[in-house]
N, C-alpha and C positions, 0 to 999 in steps of 0.2 A: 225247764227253760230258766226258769227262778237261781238254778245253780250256776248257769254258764253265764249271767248276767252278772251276778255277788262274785264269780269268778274275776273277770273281763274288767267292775269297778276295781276290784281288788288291786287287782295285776297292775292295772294305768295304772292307779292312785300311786304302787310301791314306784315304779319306775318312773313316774315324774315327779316324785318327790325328791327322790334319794338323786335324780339326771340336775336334779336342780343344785343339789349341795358339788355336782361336782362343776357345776358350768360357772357357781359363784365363786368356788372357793379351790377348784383344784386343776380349774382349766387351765391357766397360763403358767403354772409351775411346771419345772422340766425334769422330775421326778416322771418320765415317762413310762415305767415298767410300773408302776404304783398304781397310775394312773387305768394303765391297762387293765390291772387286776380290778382295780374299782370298777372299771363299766363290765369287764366280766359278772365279777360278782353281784353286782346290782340287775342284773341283765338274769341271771339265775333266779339269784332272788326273788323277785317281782314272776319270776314263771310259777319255780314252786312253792313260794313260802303261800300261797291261796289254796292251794293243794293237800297241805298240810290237815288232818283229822282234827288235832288238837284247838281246843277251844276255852279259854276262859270266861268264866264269872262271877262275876263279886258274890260273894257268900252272905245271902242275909236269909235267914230259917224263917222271916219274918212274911217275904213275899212267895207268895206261890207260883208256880208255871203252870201254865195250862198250851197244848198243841192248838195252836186257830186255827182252823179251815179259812180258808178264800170265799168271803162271803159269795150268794145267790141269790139273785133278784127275780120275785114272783112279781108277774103282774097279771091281772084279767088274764088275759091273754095265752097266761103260762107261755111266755115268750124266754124273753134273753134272763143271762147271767149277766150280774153287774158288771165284770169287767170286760165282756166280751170285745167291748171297744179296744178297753189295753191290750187283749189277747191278738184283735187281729193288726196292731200294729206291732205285737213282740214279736208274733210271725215274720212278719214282713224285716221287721230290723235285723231277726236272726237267720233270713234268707239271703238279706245283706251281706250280714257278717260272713256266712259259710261260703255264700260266692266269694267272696274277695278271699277268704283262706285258700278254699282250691282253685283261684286264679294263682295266688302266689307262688301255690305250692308247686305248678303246673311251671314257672318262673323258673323256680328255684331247681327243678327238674331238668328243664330246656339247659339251662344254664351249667350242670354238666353235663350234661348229653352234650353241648357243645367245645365244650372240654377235650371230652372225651375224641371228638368226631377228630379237632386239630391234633393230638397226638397221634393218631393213628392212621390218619392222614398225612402225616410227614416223617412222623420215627424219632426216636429218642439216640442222640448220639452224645458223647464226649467231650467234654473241652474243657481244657484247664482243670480235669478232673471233677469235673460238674456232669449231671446230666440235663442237657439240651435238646430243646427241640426248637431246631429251626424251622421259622414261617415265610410264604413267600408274598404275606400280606401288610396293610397297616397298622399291623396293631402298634400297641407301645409294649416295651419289655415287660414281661409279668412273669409271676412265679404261681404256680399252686402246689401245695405241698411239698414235693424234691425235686420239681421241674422248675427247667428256667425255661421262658418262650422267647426268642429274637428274634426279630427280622435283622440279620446280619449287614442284610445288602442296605440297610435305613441307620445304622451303627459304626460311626468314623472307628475305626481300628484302637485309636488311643483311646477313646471312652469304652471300647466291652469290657477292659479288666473291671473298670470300676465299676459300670452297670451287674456286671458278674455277683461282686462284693456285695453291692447295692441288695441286690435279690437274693444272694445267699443271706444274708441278716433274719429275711421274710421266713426263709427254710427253716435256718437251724431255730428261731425261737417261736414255729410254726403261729405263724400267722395265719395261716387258711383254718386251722381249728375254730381259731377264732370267728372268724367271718362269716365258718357253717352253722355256730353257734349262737352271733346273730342274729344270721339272715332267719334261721328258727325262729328265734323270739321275735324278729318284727312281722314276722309272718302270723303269729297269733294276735298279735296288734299292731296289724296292718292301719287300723283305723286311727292310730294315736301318734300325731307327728312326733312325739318324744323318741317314741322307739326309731324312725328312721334317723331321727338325729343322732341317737345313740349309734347308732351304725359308719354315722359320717367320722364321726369322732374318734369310733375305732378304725379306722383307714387311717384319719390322719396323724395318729397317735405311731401306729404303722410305720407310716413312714417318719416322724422322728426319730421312732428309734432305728431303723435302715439309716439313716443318715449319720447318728450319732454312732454305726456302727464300723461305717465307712471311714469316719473321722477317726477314728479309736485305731483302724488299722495303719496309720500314717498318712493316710493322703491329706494334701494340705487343704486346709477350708477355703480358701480362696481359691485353688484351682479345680476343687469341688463345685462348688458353687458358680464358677463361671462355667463351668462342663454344662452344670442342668440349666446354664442362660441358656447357652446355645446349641442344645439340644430342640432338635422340631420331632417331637416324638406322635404316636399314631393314637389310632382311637382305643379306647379300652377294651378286653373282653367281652367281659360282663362283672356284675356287684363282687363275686365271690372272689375273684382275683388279687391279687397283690400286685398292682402295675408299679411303673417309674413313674410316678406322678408329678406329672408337670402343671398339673390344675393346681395344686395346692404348694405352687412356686414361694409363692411371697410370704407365705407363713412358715415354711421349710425355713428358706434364708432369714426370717428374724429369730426363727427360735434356734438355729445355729449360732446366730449372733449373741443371743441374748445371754445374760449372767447366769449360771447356774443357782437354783434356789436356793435359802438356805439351808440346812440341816433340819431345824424348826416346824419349816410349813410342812413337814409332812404330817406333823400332829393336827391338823387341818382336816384330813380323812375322818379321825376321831368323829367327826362332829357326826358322822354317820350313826355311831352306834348309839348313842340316846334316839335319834331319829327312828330307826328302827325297831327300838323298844315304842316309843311312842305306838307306830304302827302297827309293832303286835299287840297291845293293849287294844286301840281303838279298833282296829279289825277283827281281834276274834270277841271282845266285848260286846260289839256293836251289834254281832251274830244274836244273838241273848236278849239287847235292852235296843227298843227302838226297831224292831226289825218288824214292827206292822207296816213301817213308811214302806218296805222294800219289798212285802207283798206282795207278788205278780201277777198270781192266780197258777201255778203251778204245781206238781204234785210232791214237790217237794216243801212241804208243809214245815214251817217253822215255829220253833218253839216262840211266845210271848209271855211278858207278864200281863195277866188280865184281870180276873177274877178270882177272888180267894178258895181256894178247892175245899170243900167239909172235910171233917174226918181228921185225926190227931195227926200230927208229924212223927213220923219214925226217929226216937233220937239215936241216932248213928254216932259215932267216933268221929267218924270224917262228916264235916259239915257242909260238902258237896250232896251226898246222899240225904240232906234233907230238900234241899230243893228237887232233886228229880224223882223222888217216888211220897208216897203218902197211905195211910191203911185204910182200904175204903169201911165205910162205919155199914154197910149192907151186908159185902160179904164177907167180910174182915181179910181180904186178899191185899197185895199190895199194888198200888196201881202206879205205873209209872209214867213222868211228863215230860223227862227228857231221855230216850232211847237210843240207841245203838245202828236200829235201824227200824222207822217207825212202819205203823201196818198199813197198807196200800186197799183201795176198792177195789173192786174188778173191775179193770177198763179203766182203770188208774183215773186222774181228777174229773175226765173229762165225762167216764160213767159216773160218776157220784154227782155231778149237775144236772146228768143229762135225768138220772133216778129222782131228784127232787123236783125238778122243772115238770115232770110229766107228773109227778101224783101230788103235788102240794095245788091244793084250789085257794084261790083265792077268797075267804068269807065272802058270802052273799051280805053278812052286818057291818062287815068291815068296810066294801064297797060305799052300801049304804051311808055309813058313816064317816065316807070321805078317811078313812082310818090308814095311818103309812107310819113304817118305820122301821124297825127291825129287832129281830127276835131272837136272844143269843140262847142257842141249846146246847149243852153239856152230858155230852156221854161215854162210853166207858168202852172200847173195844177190847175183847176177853181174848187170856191165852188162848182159846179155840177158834179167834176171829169175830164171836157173837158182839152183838152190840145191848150193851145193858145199861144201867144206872143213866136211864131217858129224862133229865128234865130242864125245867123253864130257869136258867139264871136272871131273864131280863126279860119282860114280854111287853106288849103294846095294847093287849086286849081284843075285844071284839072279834071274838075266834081264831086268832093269830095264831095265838101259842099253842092252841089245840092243835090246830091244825102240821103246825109245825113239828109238834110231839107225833100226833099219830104217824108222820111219814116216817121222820126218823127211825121210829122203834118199828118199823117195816123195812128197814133196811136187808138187805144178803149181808151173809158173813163175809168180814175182810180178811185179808193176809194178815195176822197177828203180825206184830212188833215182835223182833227182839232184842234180849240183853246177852251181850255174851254169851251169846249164843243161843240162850235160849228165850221160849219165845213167852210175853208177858203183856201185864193188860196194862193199857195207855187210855188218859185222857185226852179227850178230843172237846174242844168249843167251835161251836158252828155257829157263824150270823148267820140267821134268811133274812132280809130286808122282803117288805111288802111294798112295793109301789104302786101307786096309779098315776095314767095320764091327766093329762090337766084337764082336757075335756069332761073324765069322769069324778074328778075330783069335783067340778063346778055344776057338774050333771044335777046334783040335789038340789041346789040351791035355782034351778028351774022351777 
């Protein structure tokens, strides 16, 4: 869950960052195909650039990694895990989130399904060397891929040539790729007003260039322009469509009017690519340093800087391999802390709480002595999955850390880690926290 969330921030962050450089700086310029390519691009980007394996970090042989575990909260009781609270509202936000995908999706499906239903519904015929399909409803004129849709009998005879033109423009520089392309990416961030704005934009970027394609063919701007006054055109399809858009009248007619940019502002886009570097640094960085904040409790276990690991550094050529492995001084093996693909419990995170919560007892002196806090352990999961090099980094006392130790090193073997394939021994740091209720904590002092 930990992934689809560092996903989800990802994704927003790319596409309201980069939607923002184009609504300050590239919105009202009539570099329209530029433009287009921008919210494409950006619109990709932000899907896959999260998706991407590759991860940087800063290279210092100085600080060690160690893999955290998602802390687990003992108490009396052997009750809850720390974050159980977070966990059952990550539940709940990612029952959210899935609903609302496959409502979309379900959307985005209906929507040709009813495509489909109007063409074959009425037939694809001819005209002016076009293929059309006449409607015998309200829609407003639309195209989807090499279709044109009219209601003929809602279409003064002088205006189809140019509605024709209008909608061929949508064809030939496919504009519905586009829209599928979209409606895809706002469908995984259904939840982020940017993306559906990005969606608006490309519509009416759309129909700029249909307009500016119209005008290109000779027809005159003025009797262009008075055509879509007084045109009473019908209701839409649906999102995926390419209508004659009469909603977005008034910014049609000033961006015809308007002075073409200069040559210049196109170096305006530019400001993208530092932007972007920024956010491959900060992104896959951020993976690396700071990622205790982002923690969820999932089994997707992230690497941290924590505590300094024993044992000498391997001096490697490449100064990446001294951060991710180390020679343990027990078995003289190499242990590594950042993996390929790290090793799993049985029953993935939610066994390996559920193994501590039932055998870790709370001290009977710890109790007594009002005693809380938390007890970081440090162990070694082996190419065979064994769990070895058992001990106390941090302890609190009054039988914590014993306790702590013996469950540990009663662990089942995990799924080894591996590296390129093959499989290799990783560290692992574990918080337990001990807590008591407040009742029992003031229990003594009775």
């Amino acid at each position: 869950m930990n992934t689809l969330l560092l996903y989800l921030f990802e994704s927003t962050l790319c596409l309201s960052v980069l939607f923002a450089i184009y609504w300050f700086f590239l919105r009202r310029e009539t570099f329209f195909q530029l433009n287009r390519f921008y919210l494409l691009a950006m619109a990709l980007f932000s899907v896959i650039f999260p998706l991407l394996p590759f991860r940087w970090t800063p290279s210092d042989p100085s600080s060690s990694v160690a893999v955290l575990l998602e802390p687990v909260m003992i108490t009396p009781a052997k009750v809850e895990q720390e974050l159980q609270a977070n966990l059952h509202w990550i539940e709940i936000a990612a029952a959210i989130y899935f609903t609302g995908v496959i409502i979309f999706l379900l959307r985005f499906v209906l929507q040709l399904i009813q495509i489909q239903k109007i063409t074959r519904r009425f037939g694809i015929r001819k005209l002016h060397g076009r293929r059309v399909v006449f409607v015998d409803r309200g829609y407003s004129p639309f195209s989807f891929f090499n279709l044109v849709y009219i209601n003929e009998a809602a279409v003064p005879p002088d205006s189809l040539p140019t509605i024709l033109k209008h909608e061929q423009v949508h064809i030939r520089q496919h504009h519905t790729v586009d829209m599928i392309l979209i409606e895809l990416a706002t469908l995984m961030q259904w939840f982020n007003p940017v993306a559906w704005m990005v969606g608006r934009e490309v519509k009416t970027i759309h129909e700029y260039l249909a307009d500016e394609g119209v005008l290109q063919n000779g027809i005159s701007r003025h009797k262009y322009q008075q055509m879509i006054l007084d045109e009473t055109m019908g209701l839409q399809v649906n999102y995926l469509t390419n209508n004659f858009n009469v909603s977005l009248l008034k910014k049609r007619i000033a961006m015809m009017t308007k002075s073409k940019s200069k040559t210049w502002a196109k170096s305006k886009a530019l400001i993208a690519l530092p932007v972007v570097l920024l956010l491959f640094f900060f992104l896959t960085a951020s993976s690396f340093s700071n990622s205790e904040t982002m923690n969820t409790g999932t089994p997707e276990f992230t690497p941290i800087h924590l505590l300094s690991i024993p044992g000498p550094v391997i001096q490697d050529k490449q100064k990446k391999e001294k951060q991710v492995k180390y020679v343990s001084p027990v078995t003289g093996n190499e242990v590594y802390t950042v993996v390929e693909k790290l090793p799993s419990f049985p029953g993935g995170e939610e066994g390996y709480r559920k193994f501590l919560i039932e055998n870790i007892k709370y001290p009977e002196t710890a109790i007594k002595n009002a005693v809380t806090g938390t007890v970081y352990i440090t162990f070694v999961v082996e190419k065979d999955g064994s769990v070895r090099e058992v001990k106390v980094l941090r302890g609190i006392g009054s039988g914590c850390d014993e306790e702590a130790l013996r469950v540990v090193k009663m662990m089942p073997n995990w799924n080894p880690g591996e590296q390129k394939g093959k499989p290799v021994a990783v560290q692992y740091n574990l918080p337990i926290k001990f807590n008591l209720d407040k009742h029992k904590k003031e229990e003594p002092k009775k």
